[in-house]
Backbone as a ProteinNet text record, in pm:
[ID]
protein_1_A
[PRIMARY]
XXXXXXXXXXXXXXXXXXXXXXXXXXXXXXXXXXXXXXXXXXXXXXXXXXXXXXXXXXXXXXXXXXXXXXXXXXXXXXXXXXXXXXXXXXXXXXXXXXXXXXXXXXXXXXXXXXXXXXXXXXXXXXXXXXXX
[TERTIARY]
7066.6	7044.7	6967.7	6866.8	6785.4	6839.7	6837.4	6850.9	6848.4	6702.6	6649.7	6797.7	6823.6	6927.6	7084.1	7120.4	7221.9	7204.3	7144	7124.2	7136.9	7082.2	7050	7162.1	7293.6	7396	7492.5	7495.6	7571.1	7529.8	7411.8	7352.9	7448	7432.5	7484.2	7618.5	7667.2	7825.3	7892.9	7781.9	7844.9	7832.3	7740.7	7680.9	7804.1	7876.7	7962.7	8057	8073.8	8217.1	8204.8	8097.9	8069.8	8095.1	8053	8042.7	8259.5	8262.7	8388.6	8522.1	8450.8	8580.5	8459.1	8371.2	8279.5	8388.2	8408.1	8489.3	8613.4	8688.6	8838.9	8833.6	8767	8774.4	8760.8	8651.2	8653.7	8754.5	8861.5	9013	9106.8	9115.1	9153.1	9187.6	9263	9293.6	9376.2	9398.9	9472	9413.8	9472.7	9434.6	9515.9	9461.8	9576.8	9468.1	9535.6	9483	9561.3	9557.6	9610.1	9723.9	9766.6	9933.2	9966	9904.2	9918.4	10020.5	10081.1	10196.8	10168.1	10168.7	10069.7	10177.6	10188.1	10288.8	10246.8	10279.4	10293.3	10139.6	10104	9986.3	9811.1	9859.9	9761.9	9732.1	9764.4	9788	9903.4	9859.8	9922.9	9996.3	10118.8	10245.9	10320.5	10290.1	10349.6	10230.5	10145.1	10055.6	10153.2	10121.6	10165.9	10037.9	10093.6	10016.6	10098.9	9997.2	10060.5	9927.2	9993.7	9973.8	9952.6	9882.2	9920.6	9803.6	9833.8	9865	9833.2	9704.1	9654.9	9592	9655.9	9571.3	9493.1	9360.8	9286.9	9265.5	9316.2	9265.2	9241.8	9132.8	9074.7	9092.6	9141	9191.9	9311.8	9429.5	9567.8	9568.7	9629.1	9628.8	9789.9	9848.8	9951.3	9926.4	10069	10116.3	10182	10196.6	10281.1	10246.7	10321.3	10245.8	10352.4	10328.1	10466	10363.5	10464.8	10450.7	10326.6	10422.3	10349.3	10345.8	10262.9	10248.6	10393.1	10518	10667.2	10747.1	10700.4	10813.5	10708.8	10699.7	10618.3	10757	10692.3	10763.6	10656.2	10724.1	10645.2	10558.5	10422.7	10379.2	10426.5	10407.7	10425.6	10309.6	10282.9	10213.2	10062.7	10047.1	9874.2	9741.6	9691.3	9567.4	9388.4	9297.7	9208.7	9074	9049.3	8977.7	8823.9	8728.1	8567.8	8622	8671.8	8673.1	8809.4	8860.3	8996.9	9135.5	9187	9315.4	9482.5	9520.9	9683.9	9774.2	9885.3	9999.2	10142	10240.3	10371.3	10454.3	10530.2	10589.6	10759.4	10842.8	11025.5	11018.3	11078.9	11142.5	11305.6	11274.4	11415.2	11546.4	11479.9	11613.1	11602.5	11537.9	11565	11448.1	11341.1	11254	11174.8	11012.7	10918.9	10771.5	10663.2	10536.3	10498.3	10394.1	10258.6	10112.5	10072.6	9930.4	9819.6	9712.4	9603.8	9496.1	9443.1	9331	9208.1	9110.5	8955	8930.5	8884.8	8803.8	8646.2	8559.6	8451.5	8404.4	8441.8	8440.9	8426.3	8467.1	8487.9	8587	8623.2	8729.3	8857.8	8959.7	9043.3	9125.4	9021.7	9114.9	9159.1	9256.3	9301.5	9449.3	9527.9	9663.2	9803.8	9894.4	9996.8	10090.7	10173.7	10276.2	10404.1	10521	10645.5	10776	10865.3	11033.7	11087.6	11173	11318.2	11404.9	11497.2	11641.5	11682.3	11626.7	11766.2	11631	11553.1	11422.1	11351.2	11332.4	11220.4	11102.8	10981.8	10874.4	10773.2	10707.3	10618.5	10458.7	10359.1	10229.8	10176.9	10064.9	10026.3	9872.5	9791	9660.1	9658.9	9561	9542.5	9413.3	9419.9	9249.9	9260.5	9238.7	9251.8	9088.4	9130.3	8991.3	9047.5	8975.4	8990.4	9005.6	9182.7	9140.9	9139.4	9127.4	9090.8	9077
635.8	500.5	507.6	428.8	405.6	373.1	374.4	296.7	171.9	121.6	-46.2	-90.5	-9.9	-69.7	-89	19.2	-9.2	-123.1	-163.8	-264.9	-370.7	-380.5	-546.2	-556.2	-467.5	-468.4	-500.2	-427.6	-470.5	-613.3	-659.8	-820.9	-904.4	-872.7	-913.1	-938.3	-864.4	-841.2	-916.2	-944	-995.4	-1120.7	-1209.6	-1309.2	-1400.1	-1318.9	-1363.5	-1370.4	-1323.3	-1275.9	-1391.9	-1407.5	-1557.9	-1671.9	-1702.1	-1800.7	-1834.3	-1751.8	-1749.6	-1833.5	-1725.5	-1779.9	-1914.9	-1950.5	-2128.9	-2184.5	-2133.7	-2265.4	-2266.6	-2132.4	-2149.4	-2236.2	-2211.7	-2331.7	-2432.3	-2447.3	-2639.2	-2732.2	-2587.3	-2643.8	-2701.5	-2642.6	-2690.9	-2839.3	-2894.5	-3053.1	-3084.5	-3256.5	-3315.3	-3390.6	-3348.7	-3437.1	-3515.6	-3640.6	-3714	-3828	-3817.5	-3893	-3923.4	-3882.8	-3857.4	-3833.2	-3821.1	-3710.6	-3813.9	-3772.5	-3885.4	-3818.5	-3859	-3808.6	-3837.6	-3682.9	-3722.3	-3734.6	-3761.4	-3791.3	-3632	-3642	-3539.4	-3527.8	-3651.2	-3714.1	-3669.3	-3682.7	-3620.9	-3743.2	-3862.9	-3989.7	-4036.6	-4128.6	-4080.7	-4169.4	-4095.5	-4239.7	-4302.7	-4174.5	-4206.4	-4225.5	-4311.5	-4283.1	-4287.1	-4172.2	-4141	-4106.4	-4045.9	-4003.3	-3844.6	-3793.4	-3675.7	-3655	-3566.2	-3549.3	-3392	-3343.7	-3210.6	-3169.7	-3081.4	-3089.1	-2886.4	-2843.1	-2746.6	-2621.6	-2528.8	-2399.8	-2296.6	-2256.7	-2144.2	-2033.4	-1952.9	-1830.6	-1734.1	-1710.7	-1583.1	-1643.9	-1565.9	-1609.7	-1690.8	-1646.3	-1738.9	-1851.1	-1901.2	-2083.3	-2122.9	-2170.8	-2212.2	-2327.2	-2413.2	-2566.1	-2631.4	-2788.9	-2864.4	-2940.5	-3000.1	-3111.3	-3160.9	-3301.1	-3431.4	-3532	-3654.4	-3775.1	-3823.9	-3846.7	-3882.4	-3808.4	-3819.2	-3795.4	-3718.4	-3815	-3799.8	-3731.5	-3675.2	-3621.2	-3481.3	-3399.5	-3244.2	-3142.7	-3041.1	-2922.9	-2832.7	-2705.3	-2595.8	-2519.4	-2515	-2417.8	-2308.6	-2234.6	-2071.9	-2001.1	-1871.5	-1808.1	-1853.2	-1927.8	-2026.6	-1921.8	-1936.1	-1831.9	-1930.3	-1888.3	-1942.4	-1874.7	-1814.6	-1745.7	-1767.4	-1787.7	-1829.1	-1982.8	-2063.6	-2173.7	-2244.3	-2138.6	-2139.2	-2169.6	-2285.5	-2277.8	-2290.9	-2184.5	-2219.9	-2198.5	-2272.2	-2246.9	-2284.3	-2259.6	-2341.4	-2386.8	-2487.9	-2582.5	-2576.9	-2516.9	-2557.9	-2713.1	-2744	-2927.7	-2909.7	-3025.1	-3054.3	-3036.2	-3028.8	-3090.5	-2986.4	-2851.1	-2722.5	-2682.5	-2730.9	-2724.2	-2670.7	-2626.1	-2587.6	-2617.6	-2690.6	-2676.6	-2583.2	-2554.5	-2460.5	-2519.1	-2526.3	-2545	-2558.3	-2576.8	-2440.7	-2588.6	-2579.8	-2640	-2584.3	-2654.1	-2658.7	-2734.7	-2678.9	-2668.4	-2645.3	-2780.8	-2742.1	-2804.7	-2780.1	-2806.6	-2981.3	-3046.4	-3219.8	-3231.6	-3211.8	-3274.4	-3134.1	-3186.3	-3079.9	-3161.8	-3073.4	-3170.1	-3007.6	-3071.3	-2965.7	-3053.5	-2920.6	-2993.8	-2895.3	-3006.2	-2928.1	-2912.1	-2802	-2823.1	-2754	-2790.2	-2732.7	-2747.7	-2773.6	-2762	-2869.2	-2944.3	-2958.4	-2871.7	-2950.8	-2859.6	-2876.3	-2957.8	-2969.5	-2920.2	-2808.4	-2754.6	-2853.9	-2982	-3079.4	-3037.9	-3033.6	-2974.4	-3136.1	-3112.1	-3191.5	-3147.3	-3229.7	-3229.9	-3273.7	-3291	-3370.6	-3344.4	-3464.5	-3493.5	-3466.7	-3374.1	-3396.8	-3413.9	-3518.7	-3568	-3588.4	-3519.4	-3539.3	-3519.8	-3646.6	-3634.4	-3583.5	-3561.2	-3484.9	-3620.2	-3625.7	-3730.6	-3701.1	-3608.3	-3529.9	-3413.9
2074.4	2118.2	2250.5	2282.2	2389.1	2525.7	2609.7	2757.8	2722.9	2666.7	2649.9	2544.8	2422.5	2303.1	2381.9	2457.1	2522.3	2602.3	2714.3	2792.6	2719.3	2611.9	2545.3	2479	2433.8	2353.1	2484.1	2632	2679.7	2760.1	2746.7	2797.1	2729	2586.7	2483.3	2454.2	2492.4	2522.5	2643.9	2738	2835.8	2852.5	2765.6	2722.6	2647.5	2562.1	2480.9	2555.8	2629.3	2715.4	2818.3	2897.1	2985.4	2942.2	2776.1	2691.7	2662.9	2625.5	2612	2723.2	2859.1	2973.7	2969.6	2966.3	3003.6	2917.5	2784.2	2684.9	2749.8	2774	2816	2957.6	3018.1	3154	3118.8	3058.2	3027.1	2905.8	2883.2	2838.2	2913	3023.9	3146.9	3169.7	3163.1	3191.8	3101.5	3119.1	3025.8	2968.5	2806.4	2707.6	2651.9	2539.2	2536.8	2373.5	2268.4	2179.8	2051.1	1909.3	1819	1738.9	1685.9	1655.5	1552.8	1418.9	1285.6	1200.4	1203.8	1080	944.5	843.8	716.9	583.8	486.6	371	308	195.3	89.5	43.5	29.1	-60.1	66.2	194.8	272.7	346.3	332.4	419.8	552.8	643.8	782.3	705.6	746.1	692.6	857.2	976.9	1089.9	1191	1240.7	1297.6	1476.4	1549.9	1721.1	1781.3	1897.9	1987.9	2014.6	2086.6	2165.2	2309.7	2443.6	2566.8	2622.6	2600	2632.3	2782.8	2861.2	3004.4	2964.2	2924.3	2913.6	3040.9	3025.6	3186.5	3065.9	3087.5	3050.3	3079.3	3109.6	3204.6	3097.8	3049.5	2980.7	2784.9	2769.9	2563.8	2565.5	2683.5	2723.7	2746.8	2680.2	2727.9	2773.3	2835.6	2904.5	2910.3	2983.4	2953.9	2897.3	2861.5	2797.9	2695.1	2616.5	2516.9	2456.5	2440.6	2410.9	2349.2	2320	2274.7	2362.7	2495.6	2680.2	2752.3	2894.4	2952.1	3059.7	3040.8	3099	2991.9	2885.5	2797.8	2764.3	2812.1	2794.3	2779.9	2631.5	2621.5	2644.3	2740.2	2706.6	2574.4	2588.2	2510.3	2462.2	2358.8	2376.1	2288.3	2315.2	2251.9	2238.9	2322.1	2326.4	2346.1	2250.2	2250.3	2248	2262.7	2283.8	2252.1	2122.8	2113.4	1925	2010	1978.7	1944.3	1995.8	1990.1	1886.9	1829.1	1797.1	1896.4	1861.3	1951.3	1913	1927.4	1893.1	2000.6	1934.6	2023.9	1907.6	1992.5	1930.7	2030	1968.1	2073.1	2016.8	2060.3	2030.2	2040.7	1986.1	1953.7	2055.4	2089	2156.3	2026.8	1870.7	1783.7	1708.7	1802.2	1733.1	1640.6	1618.9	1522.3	1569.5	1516.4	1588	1526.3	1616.3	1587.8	1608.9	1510.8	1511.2	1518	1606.3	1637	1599	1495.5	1477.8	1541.8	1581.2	1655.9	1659.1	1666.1	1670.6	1842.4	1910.7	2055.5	2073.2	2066	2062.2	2222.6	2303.4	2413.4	2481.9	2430	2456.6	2379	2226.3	2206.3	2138	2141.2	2071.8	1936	1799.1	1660.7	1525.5	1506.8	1351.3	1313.1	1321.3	1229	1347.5	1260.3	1388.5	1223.9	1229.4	1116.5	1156.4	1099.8	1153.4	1073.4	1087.3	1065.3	1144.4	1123.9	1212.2	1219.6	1277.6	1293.6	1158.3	1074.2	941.8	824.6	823.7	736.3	714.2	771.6	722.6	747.8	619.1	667.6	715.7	828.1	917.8	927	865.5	872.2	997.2	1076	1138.4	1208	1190.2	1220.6	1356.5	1432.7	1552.6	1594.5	1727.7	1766.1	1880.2	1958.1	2130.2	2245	2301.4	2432.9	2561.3	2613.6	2755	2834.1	2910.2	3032.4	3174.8	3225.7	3309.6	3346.7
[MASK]
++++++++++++++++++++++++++++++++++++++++++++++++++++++++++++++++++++++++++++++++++++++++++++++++++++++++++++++++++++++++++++++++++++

């Protein structure tokens, strides 16, 4: 391999790597939109909201996310990687969301799915804007 082929592979490399922490920073803030509750059939039967109160540092994502703004549970396991975003959230009633999100840098949308405490399985639409 050349001097010139190495250089342009590690330009290249570092290009992606800039691009990357640019998206994870501009995760940074709070968002706040969406949280549709879907039936069996793939229709919102519960239309909500949800609040989540997001930190970026590198692929890690940290923070909270609730109904509002005054009712936040910790994240866990929040990752952030080529524009992919997950996390999971414990339920106060013992249950747990799973995350999987789409981050294209303005808005954050996918699906959240989970359990209760008593095995109820839970769909849900997500569509969130950045409010600061």
């Amino acid at each position: 391999m050349t001097r010139l082929q190495l250089r342009t592979i590690t330009l290249s490399g570092l290009l992606l790597l800039s691009a990357s922490m640019l998206m994870a920073g501009e995760l940074t803030g709070k968002w706040h939109g969406k949280f549709d509750i879907l039936g069996p059939d793939g229709k919102v039967t519960e239309p909500d909201e949800a609040y989540m109160i997001l930190k970026a540092e590198g692929a890690t994502v940290t923070g909270t996310a609730g109904p509002n703004e005054g009712d936040q549970m910790p994240i866990k396991n929040g990752k952030l990687e080529n524009g992919k975003l997950t996390f999971e959230v414990a339920m106060e009633d013992g249950g747990v969301l799973s995350f999987d999100l789409t981050f294209d840098g303005e808005k954050i949308t996918g699906t959240a799915n989970g359990t209760g405490s008593g095995g109820e399985k839970m769909t849900a639409k997500v569509d969130l804007k950045r409010t600061s």
